[in-house]
C-alpha positions as CSV (number, residue, x, y, z in Angstrom):
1,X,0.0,0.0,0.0
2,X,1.1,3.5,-1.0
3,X,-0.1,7.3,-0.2
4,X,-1.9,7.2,-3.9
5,X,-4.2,4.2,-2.5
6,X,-4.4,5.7,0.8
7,X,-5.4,9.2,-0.6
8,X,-8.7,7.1,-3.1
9,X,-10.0,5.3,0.8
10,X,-10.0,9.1,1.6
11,X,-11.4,10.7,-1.6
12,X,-15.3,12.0,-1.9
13,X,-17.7,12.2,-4.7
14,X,-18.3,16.0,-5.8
15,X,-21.6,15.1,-5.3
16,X,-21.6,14.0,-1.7
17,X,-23.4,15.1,1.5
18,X,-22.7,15.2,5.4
19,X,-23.0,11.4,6.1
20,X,-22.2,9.8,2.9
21,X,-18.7,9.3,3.3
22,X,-19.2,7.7,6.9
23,X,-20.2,7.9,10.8
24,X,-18.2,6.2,13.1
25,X,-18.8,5.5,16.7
26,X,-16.5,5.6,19.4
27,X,-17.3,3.5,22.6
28,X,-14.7,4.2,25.3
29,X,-13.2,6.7,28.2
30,X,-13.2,7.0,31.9
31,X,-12.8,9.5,34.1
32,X,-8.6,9.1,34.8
33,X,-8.4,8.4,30.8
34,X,-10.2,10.9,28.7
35,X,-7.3,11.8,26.4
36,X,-7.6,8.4,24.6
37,X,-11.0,8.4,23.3
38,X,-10.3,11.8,22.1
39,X,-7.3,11.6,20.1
40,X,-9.6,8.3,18.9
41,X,-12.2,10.5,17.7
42,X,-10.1,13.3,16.2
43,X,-8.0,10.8,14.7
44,X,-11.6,9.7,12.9
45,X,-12.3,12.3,11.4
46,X,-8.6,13.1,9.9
47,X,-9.0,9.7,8.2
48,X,-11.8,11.4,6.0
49,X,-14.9,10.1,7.7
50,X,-17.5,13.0,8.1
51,X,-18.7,12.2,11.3
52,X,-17.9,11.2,14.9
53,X,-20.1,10.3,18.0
54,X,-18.0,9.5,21.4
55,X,-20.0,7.3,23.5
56,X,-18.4,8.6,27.0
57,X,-19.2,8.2,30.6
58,X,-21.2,11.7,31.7
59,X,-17.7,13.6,33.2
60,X,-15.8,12.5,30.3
61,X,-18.5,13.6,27.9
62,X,-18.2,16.9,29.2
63,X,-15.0,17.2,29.1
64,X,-14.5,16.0,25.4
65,X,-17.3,19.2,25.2
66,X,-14.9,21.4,26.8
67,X,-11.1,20.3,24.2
68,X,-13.1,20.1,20.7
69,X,-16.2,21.2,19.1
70,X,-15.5,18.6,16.3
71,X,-16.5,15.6,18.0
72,X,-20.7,14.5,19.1
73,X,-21.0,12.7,22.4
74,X,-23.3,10.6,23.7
75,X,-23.3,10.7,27.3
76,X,-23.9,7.5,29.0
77,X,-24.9,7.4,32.7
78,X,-22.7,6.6,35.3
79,X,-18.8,6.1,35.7
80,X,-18.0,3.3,33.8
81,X,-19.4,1.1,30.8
82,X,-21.2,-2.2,32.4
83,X,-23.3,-4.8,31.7
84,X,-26.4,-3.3,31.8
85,X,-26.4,-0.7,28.8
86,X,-24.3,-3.0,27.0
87,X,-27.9,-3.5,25.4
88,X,-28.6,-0.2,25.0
89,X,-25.5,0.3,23.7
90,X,-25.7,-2.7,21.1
91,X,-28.9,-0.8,19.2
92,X,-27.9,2.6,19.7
93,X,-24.3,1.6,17.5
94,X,-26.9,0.4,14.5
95,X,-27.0,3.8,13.4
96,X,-23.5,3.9,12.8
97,X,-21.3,2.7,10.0
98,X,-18.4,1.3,12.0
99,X,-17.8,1.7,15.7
100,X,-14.6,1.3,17.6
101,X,-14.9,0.2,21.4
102,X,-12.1,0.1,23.9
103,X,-9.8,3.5,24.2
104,X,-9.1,4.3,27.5
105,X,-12.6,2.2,28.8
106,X,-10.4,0.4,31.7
107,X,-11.1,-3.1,32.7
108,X,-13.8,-2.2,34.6
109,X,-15.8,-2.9,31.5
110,X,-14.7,-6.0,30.2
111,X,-18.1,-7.5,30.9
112,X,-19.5,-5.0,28.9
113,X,-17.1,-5.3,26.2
114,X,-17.6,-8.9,26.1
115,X,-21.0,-8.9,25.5
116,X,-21.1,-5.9,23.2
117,X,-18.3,-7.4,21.1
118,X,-19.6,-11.1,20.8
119,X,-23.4,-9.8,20.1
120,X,-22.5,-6.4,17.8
121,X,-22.9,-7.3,14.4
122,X,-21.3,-4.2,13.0
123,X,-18.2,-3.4,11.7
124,X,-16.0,-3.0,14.4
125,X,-12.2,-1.9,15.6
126,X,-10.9,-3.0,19.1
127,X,-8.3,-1.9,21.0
128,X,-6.7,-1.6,24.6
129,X,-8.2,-2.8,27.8
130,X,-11.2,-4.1,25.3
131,X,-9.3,-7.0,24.2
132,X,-7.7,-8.1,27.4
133,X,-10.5,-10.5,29.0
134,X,-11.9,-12.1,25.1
135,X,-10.6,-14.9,23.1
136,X,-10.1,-15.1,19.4
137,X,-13.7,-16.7,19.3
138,X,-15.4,-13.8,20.5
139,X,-15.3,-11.5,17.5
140,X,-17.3,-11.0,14.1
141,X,-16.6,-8.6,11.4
142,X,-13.8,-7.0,13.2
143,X,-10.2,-5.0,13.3
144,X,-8.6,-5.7,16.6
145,X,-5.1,-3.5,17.3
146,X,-3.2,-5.4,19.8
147,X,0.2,-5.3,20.8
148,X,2.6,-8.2,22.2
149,X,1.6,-8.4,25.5
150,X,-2.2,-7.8,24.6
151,X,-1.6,-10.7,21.9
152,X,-0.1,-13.0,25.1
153,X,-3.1,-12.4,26.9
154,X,-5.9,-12.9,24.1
155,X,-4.0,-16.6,23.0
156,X,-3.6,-17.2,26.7
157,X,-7.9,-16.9,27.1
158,X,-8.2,-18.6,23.9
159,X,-6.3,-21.9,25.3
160,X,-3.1,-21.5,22.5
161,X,-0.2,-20.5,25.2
162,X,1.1,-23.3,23.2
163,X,2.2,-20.6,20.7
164,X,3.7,-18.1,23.2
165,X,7.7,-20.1,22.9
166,X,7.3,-20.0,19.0
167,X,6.2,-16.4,18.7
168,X,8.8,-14.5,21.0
169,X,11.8,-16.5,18.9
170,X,10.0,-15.6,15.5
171,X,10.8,-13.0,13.1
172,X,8.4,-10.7,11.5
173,X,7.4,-13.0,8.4
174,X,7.5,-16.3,11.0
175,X,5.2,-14.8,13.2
176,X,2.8,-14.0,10.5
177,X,2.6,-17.8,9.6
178,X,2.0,-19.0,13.0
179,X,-1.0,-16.9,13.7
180,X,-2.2,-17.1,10.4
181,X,-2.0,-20.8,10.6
182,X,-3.3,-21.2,14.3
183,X,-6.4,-18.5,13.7
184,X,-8.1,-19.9,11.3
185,X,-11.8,-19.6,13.2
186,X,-11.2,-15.7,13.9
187,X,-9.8,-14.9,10.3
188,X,-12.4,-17.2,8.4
189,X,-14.8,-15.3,10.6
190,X,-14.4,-11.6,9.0
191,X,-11.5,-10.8,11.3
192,X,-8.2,-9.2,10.7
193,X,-5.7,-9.0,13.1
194,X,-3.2,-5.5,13.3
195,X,-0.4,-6.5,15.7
196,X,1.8,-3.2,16.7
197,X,5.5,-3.6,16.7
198,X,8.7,-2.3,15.2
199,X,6.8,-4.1,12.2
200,X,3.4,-3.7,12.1
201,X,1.4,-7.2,11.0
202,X,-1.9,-6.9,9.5
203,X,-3.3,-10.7,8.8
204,X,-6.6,-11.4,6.9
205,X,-7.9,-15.4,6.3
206,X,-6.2,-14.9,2.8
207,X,-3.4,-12.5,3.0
208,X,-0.8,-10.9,5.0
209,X,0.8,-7.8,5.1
210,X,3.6,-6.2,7.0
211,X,4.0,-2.2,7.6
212,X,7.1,-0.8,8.4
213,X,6.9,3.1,8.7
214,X,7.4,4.3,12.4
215,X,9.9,4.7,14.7
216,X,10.5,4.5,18.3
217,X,9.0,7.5,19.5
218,X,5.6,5.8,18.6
219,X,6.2,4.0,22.1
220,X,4.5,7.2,23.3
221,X,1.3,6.6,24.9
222,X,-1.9,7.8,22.5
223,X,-0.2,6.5,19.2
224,X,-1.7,3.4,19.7
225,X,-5.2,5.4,20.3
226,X,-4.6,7.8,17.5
227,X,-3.7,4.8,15.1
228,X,-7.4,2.8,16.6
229,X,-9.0,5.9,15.3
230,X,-7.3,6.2,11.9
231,X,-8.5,2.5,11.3
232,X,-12.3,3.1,12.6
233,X,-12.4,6.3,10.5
234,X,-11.1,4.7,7.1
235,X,-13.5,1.9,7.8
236,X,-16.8,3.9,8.4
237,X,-15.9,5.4,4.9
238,X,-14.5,2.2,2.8
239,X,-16.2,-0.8,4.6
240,X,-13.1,-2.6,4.0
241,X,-11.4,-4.2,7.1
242,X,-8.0,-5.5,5.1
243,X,-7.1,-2.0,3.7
244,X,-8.6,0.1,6.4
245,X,-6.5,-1.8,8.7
246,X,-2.9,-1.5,6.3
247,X,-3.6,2.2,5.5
248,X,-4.1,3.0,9.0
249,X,-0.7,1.2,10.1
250,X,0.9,2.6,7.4
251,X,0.1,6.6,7.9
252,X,0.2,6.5,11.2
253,X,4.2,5.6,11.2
254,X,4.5,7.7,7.9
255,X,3.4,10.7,9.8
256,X,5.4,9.9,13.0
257,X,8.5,9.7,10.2
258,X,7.9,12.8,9.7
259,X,7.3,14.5,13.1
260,X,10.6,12.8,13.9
261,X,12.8,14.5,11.3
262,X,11.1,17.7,11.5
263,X,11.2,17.7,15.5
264,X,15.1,16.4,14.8
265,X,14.3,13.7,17.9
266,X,11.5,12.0,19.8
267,X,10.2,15.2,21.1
268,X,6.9,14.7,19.5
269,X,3.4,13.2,20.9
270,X,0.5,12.0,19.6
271,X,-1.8,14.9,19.4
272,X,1.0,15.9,17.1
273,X,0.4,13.1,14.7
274,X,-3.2,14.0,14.4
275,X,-2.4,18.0,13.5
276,X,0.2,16.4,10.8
277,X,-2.1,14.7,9.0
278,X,-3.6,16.6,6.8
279,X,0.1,17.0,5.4
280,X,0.0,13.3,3.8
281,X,-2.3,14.9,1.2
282,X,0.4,17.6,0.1
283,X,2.7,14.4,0.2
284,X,4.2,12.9,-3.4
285,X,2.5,9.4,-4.2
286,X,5.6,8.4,-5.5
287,X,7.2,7.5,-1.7
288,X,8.4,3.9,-1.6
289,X,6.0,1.2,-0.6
290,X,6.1,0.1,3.4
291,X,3.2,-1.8,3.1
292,X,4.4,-4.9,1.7
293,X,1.2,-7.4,0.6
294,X,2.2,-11.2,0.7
295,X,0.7,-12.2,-2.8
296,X,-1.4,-15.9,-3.2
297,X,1.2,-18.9,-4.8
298,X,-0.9,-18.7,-7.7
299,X,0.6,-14.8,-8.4
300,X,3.9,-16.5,-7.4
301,X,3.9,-19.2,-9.8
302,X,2.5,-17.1,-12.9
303,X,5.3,-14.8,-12.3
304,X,8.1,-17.7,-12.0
305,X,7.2,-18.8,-15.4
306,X,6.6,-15.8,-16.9
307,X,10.5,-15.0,-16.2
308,X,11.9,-18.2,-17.2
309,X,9.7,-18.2,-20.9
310,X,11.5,-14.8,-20.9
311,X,14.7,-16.2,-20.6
312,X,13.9,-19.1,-23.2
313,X,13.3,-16.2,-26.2
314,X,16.1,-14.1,-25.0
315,X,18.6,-17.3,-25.3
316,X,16.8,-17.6,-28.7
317,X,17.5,-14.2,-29.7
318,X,21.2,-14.4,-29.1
319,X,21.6,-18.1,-31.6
Protein backbone atom coordinates (compact mmCIF):
# COMPACT_ATOMS: atom_id res chain seq x y z
CA UNK A 1 0.00 0.00 0.00
CA UNK A 2 1.14 3.50 -0.97
CA UNK A 3 -0.14 7.25 -0.20
CA UNK A 4 -1.94 7.18 -3.89
CA UNK A 5 -4.21 4.18 -2.47
CA UNK A 6 -4.39 5.71 0.77
CA UNK A 7 -5.36 9.25 -0.63
CA UNK A 8 -8.70 7.11 -3.10
CA UNK A 9 -9.98 5.25 0.82
CA UNK A 10 -9.99 9.14 1.60
CA UNK A 11 -11.41 10.74 -1.62
CA UNK A 12 -15.33 12.00 -1.93
CA UNK A 13 -17.67 12.23 -4.75
CA UNK A 14 -18.33 16.02 -5.80
CA UNK A 15 -21.59 15.09 -5.32
CA UNK A 16 -21.57 14.04 -1.65
CA UNK A 17 -23.37 15.08 1.47
CA UNK A 18 -22.69 15.18 5.37
CA UNK A 19 -23.03 11.43 6.08
CA UNK A 20 -22.16 9.77 2.90
CA UNK A 21 -18.71 9.32 3.28
CA UNK A 22 -19.18 7.70 6.90
CA UNK A 23 -20.18 7.89 10.80
CA UNK A 24 -18.22 6.19 13.07
CA UNK A 25 -18.84 5.48 16.66
CA UNK A 26 -16.54 5.59 19.43
CA UNK A 27 -17.35 3.54 22.56
CA UNK A 28 -14.75 4.21 25.26
CA UNK A 29 -13.22 6.72 28.24
CA UNK A 30 -13.24 7.04 31.91
CA UNK A 31 -12.84 9.48 34.10
CA UNK A 32 -8.63 9.07 34.84
CA UNK A 33 -8.42 8.45 30.75
CA UNK A 34 -10.18 10.93 28.68
CA UNK A 35 -7.26 11.78 26.40
CA UNK A 36 -7.64 8.39 24.60
CA UNK A 37 -10.98 8.39 23.30
CA UNK A 38 -10.35 11.77 22.09
CA UNK A 39 -7.31 11.65 20.15
CA UNK A 40 -9.55 8.26 18.92
CA UNK A 41 -12.23 10.50 17.69
CA UNK A 42 -10.14 13.33 16.20
CA UNK A 43 -7.99 10.81 14.65
CA UNK A 44 -11.57 9.70 12.93
CA UNK A 45 -12.26 12.34 11.39
CA UNK A 46 -8.55 13.14 9.88
CA UNK A 47 -9.04 9.74 8.23
CA UNK A 48 -11.84 11.37 6.02
CA UNK A 49 -14.87 10.12 7.71
CA UNK A 50 -17.52 12.97 8.14
CA UNK A 51 -18.66 12.17 11.28
CA UNK A 52 -17.88 11.23 14.92
CA UNK A 53 -20.10 10.29 17.98
CA UNK A 54 -17.97 9.48 21.44
CA UNK A 55 -20.04 7.27 23.51
CA UNK A 56 -18.42 8.59 27.05
CA UNK A 57 -19.23 8.18 30.59
CA UNK A 58 -21.22 11.72 31.72
CA UNK A 59 -17.73 13.61 33.19
CA UNK A 60 -15.75 12.50 30.30
CA UNK A 61 -18.49 13.58 27.88
CA UNK A 62 -18.24 16.92 29.20
CA UNK A 63 -14.96 17.20 29.06
CA UNK A 64 -14.52 16.02 25.38
CA UNK A 65 -17.29 19.24 25.16
CA UNK A 66 -14.88 21.45 26.76
CA UNK A 67 -11.07 20.27 24.19
CA UNK A 68 -13.14 20.11 20.68
CA UNK A 69 -16.17 21.17 19.12
CA UNK A 70 -15.54 18.57 16.28
CA UNK A 71 -16.53 15.58 18.03
CA UNK A 72 -20.70 14.55 19.06
CA UNK A 73 -21.02 12.69 22.39
CA UNK A 74 -23.32 10.57 23.70
CA UNK A 75 -23.31 10.70 27.29
CA UNK A 76 -23.89 7.55 28.97
CA UNK A 77 -24.87 7.42 32.66
CA UNK A 78 -22.71 6.60 35.25
CA UNK A 79 -18.76 6.08 35.70
CA UNK A 80 -17.98 3.33 33.78
CA UNK A 81 -19.42 1.07 30.85
CA UNK A 82 -21.19 -2.23 32.45
CA UNK A 83 -23.28 -4.78 31.69
CA UNK A 84 -26.38 -3.31 31.81
CA UNK A 85 -26.36 -0.66 28.80
CA UNK A 86 -24.34 -2.97 27.03
CA UNK A 87 -27.91 -3.49 25.37
CA UNK A 88 -28.60 -0.24 24.98
CA UNK A 89 -25.51 0.32 23.66
CA UNK A 90 -25.66 -2.65 21.09
CA UNK A 91 -28.89 -0.81 19.24
CA UNK A 92 -27.92 2.59 19.72
CA UNK A 93 -24.33 1.58 17.46
CA UNK A 94 -26.87 0.37 14.54
CA UNK A 95 -26.99 3.81 13.38
CA UNK A 96 -23.45 3.94 12.77
CA UNK A 97 -21.28 2.74 10.02
CA UNK A 98 -18.44 1.29 11.98
CA UNK A 99 -17.76 1.67 15.66
CA UNK A 100 -14.61 1.33 17.62
CA UNK A 101 -14.88 0.22 21.35
CA UNK A 102 -12.09 0.08 23.92
CA UNK A 103 -9.78 3.47 24.17
CA UNK A 104 -9.13 4.26 27.45
CA UNK A 105 -12.58 2.25 28.78
CA UNK A 106 -10.38 0.38 31.69
CA UNK A 107 -11.07 -3.14 32.67
CA UNK A 108 -13.77 -2.17 34.63
CA UNK A 109 -15.82 -2.93 31.51
CA UNK A 110 -14.68 -6.01 30.21
CA UNK A 111 -18.09 -7.52 30.87
CA UNK A 112 -19.50 -4.97 28.90
CA UNK A 113 -17.12 -5.35 26.16
CA UNK A 114 -17.56 -8.94 26.09
CA UNK A 115 -21.02 -8.85 25.45
CA UNK A 116 -21.15 -5.87 23.19
CA UNK A 117 -18.30 -7.39 21.11
CA UNK A 118 -19.56 -11.07 20.84
CA UNK A 119 -23.36 -9.78 20.07
CA UNK A 120 -22.49 -6.40 17.85
CA UNK A 121 -22.87 -7.26 14.41
CA UNK A 122 -21.34 -4.22 13.01
CA UNK A 123 -18.24 -3.38 11.73
CA UNK A 124 -15.99 -3.04 14.41
CA UNK A 125 -12.25 -1.85 15.61
CA UNK A 126 -10.92 -2.99 19.06
CA UNK A 127 -8.29 -1.89 20.98
CA UNK A 128 -6.70 -1.64 24.56
CA UNK A 129 -8.24 -2.77 27.83
CA UNK A 130 -11.19 -4.13 25.31
CA UNK A 131 -9.33 -7.03 24.22
CA UNK A 132 -7.70 -8.11 27.39
CA UNK A 133 -10.54 -10.47 28.99
CA UNK A 134 -11.88 -12.06 25.11
CA UNK A 135 -10.62 -14.89 23.07
CA UNK A 136 -10.10 -15.07 19.39
CA UNK A 137 -13.69 -16.69 19.30
CA UNK A 138 -15.44 -13.76 20.55
CA UNK A 139 -15.28 -11.48 17.48
CA UNK A 140 -17.27 -11.00 14.06
CA UNK A 141 -16.56 -8.60 11.44
CA UNK A 142 -13.76 -7.04 13.24
CA UNK A 143 -10.15 -5.04 13.30
CA UNK A 144 -8.57 -5.68 16.61
CA UNK A 145 -5.07 -3.48 17.26
CA UNK A 146 -3.18 -5.42 19.83
CA UNK A 147 0.21 -5.31 20.75
CA UNK A 148 2.59 -8.15 22.23
CA UNK A 149 1.64 -8.40 25.46
CA UNK A 150 -2.18 -7.83 24.62
CA UNK A 151 -1.65 -10.74 21.92
CA UNK A 152 -0.13 -13.00 25.08
CA UNK A 153 -3.10 -12.37 26.90
CA UNK A 154 -5.94 -12.91 24.05
CA UNK A 155 -3.98 -16.64 22.97
CA UNK A 156 -3.61 -17.21 26.74
CA UNK A 157 -7.92 -16.85 27.06
CA UNK A 158 -8.17 -18.62 23.91
CA UNK A 159 -6.32 -21.87 25.33
CA UNK A 160 -3.11 -21.50 22.51
CA UNK A 161 -0.19 -20.46 25.17
CA UNK A 162 1.05 -23.32 23.22
CA UNK A 163 2.16 -20.61 20.75
CA UNK A 164 3.70 -18.09 23.17
CA UNK A 165 7.69 -20.09 22.90
CA UNK A 166 7.32 -19.98 19.01
CA UNK A 167 6.24 -16.37 18.71
CA UNK A 168 8.76 -14.48 20.98
CA UNK A 169 11.79 -16.55 18.86
CA UNK A 170 9.97 -15.60 15.52
CA UNK A 171 10.80 -12.96 13.10
CA UNK A 172 8.36 -10.71 11.50
CA UNK A 173 7.36 -13.00 8.45
CA UNK A 174 7.50 -16.26 10.96
CA UNK A 175 5.17 -14.81 13.22
CA UNK A 176 2.77 -14.03 10.54
CA UNK A 177 2.57 -17.80 9.62
CA UNK A 178 1.95 -19.03 13.02
CA UNK A 179 -1.05 -16.91 13.72
CA UNK A 180 -2.25 -17.13 10.37
CA UNK A 181 -2.00 -20.78 10.63
CA UNK A 182 -3.35 -21.17 14.29
CA UNK A 183 -6.37 -18.54 13.72
CA UNK A 184 -8.13 -19.93 11.28
CA UNK A 185 -11.83 -19.56 13.21
CA UNK A 186 -11.19 -15.70 13.85
CA UNK A 187 -9.82 -14.86 10.26
CA UNK A 188 -12.44 -17.17 8.40
CA UNK A 189 -14.81 -15.30 10.60
CA UNK A 190 -14.40 -11.64 8.99
CA UNK A 191 -11.51 -10.79 11.26
CA UNK A 192 -8.23 -9.17 10.73
CA UNK A 193 -5.73 -9.02 13.14
CA UNK A 194 -3.24 -5.54 13.28
CA UNK A 195 -0.37 -6.50 15.68
CA UNK A 196 1.77 -3.21 16.74
CA UNK A 197 5.45 -3.63 16.67
CA UNK A 198 8.70 -2.33 15.19
CA UNK A 199 6.85 -4.06 12.23
CA UNK A 200 3.38 -3.74 12.06
CA UNK A 201 1.44 -7.23 11.02
CA UNK A 202 -1.86 -6.94 9.47
CA UNK A 203 -3.34 -10.70 8.84
CA UNK A 204 -6.62 -11.41 6.89
CA UNK A 205 -7.85 -15.44 6.32
CA UNK A 206 -6.15 -14.90 2.84
CA UNK A 207 -3.41 -12.46 2.99
CA UNK A 208 -0.82 -10.88 5.02
CA UNK A 209 0.84 -7.79 5.05
CA UNK A 210 3.57 -6.23 6.96
CA UNK A 211 3.97 -2.22 7.64
CA UNK A 212 7.10 -0.81 8.38
CA UNK A 213 6.87 3.05 8.74
CA UNK A 214 7.44 4.30 12.39
CA UNK A 215 9.90 4.74 14.75
CA UNK A 216 10.47 4.54 18.30
CA UNK A 217 9.03 7.49 19.49
CA UNK A 218 5.63 5.84 18.57
CA UNK A 219 6.24 3.96 22.08
CA UNK A 220 4.50 7.17 23.30
CA UNK A 221 1.34 6.62 24.91
CA UNK A 222 -1.94 7.81 22.54
CA UNK A 223 -0.16 6.54 19.18
CA UNK A 224 -1.74 3.44 19.67
CA UNK A 225 -5.16 5.45 20.33
CA UNK A 226 -4.57 7.80 17.48
CA UNK A 227 -3.69 4.83 15.10
CA UNK A 228 -7.37 2.84 16.57
CA UNK A 229 -9.04 5.92 15.32
CA UNK A 230 -7.28 6.18 11.86
CA UNK A 231 -8.46 2.49 11.33
CA UNK A 232 -12.31 3.08 12.57
CA UNK A 233 -12.37 6.30 10.47
CA UNK A 234 -11.14 4.72 7.07
CA UNK A 235 -13.52 1.88 7.79
CA UNK A 236 -16.76 3.93 8.42
CA UNK A 237 -15.91 5.41 4.90
CA UNK A 238 -14.46 2.20 2.81
CA UNK A 239 -16.16 -0.82 4.65
CA UNK A 240 -13.06 -2.55 4.02
CA UNK A 241 -11.42 -4.22 7.13
CA UNK A 242 -8.01 -5.51 5.05
CA UNK A 243 -7.11 -2.01 3.67
CA UNK A 244 -8.60 0.14 6.41
CA UNK A 245 -6.49 -1.77 8.74
CA UNK A 246 -2.88 -1.48 6.32
CA UNK A 247 -3.64 2.19 5.52
CA UNK A 248 -4.11 2.98 9.01
CA UNK A 249 -0.73 1.18 10.11
CA UNK A 250 0.94 2.61 7.36
CA UNK A 251 0.14 6.60 7.85
CA UNK A 252 0.21 6.45 11.19
CA UNK A 253 4.16 5.60 11.25
CA UNK A 254 4.47 7.67 7.87
CA UNK A 255 3.41 10.74 9.83
CA UNK A 256 5.40 9.87 13.02
CA UNK A 257 8.49 9.72 10.23
CA UNK A 258 7.87 12.83 9.73
CA UNK A 259 7.31 14.51 13.06
CA UNK A 260 10.56 12.82 13.89
CA UNK A 261 12.84 14.53 11.28
CA UNK A 262 11.08 17.66 11.53
CA UNK A 263 11.19 17.65 15.55
CA UNK A 264 15.07 16.40 14.82
CA UNK A 265 14.26 13.75 17.89
CA UNK A 266 11.55 11.98 19.82
CA UNK A 267 10.15 15.17 21.09
CA UNK A 268 6.87 14.71 19.47
CA UNK A 269 3.36 13.19 20.91
CA UNK A 270 0.53 11.98 19.58
CA UNK A 271 -1.78 14.91 19.36
CA UNK A 272 1.04 15.85 17.11
CA UNK A 273 0.39 13.13 14.72
CA UNK A 274 -3.22 13.97 14.45
CA UNK A 275 -2.42 18.02 13.46
CA UNK A 276 0.19 16.37 10.79
CA UNK A 277 -2.14 14.74 9.04
CA UNK A 278 -3.64 16.61 6.83
CA UNK A 279 0.11 17.03 5.44
CA UNK A 280 0.02 13.35 3.78
CA UNK A 281 -2.32 14.90 1.17
CA UNK A 282 0.43 17.64 0.10
CA UNK A 283 2.75 14.38 0.20
CA UNK A 284 4.24 12.94 -3.40
CA UNK A 285 2.52 9.41 -4.19
CA UNK A 286 5.62 8.37 -5.54
CA UNK A 287 7.19 7.54 -1.71
CA UNK A 288 8.41 3.91 -1.57
CA UNK A 289 5.96 1.20 -0.58
CA UNK A 290 6.08 0.11 3.45
CA UNK A 291 3.21 -1.77 3.12
CA UNK A 292 4.40 -4.90 1.70
CA UNK A 293 1.16 -7.38 0.56
CA UNK A 294 2.23 -11.18 0.66
CA UNK A 295 0.73 -12.21 -2.79
CA UNK A 296 -1.42 -15.87 -3.20
CA UNK A 297 1.15 -18.90 -4.82
CA UNK A 298 -0.89 -18.72 -7.70
CA UNK A 299 0.57 -14.78 -8.42
CA UNK A 300 3.86 -16.48 -7.41
CA UNK A 301 3.93 -19.15 -9.84
CA UNK A 302 2.53 -17.09 -12.93
CA UNK A 303 5.32 -14.81 -12.28
CA UNK A 304 8.07 -17.69 -12.02
CA UNK A 305 7.19 -18.79 -15.41
CA UNK A 306 6.57 -15.75 -16.94
CA UNK A 307 10.54 -14.98 -16.20
CA UNK A 308 11.93 -18.20 -17.24
CA UNK A 309 9.74 -18.17 -20.89
CA UNK A 310 11.49 -14.80 -20.89
CA UNK A 311 14.66 -16.21 -20.59
CA UNK A 312 13.94 -19.14 -23.18
CA UNK A 313 13.29 -16.24 -26.17
CA UNK A 314 16.15 -14.08 -25.02
CA UNK A 315 18.56 -17.30 -25.27
CA UNK A 316 16.79 -17.62 -28.68
CA UNK A 317 17.49 -14.20 -29.74
CA UNK A 318 21.22 -14.44 -29.10
CA UNK A 319 21.59 -18.06 -31.64
Amino acid sequence: MNLNQIKKLMDRKKTSHKGENGHALIIGGSEDLVGAVTLAGLAALRAGCDLVTVAAPEKVGWAIHQYTPDLMVHKVKGSSFNIKNAKEMIKFADRFDAVLVGNGITRKADKFCQHFIHKSQKLKVVDADALKSLSFKDFNNSIITPHNAELEMMLINSNKEFLLPKLRESNAKEKAEILQGNLRYFLQNRNVLLLKGPTDIIIAHNKIAYNRTGNQGMTKGGTGDVLAGLAVGFLAKSKDLFKSAAAAAFINGYVGDMLLKKKRGYTFIASDIIEDLEKINKASGKKKRDVNEDKPVKEKKVKEKSVKSSVKKSKKKKK
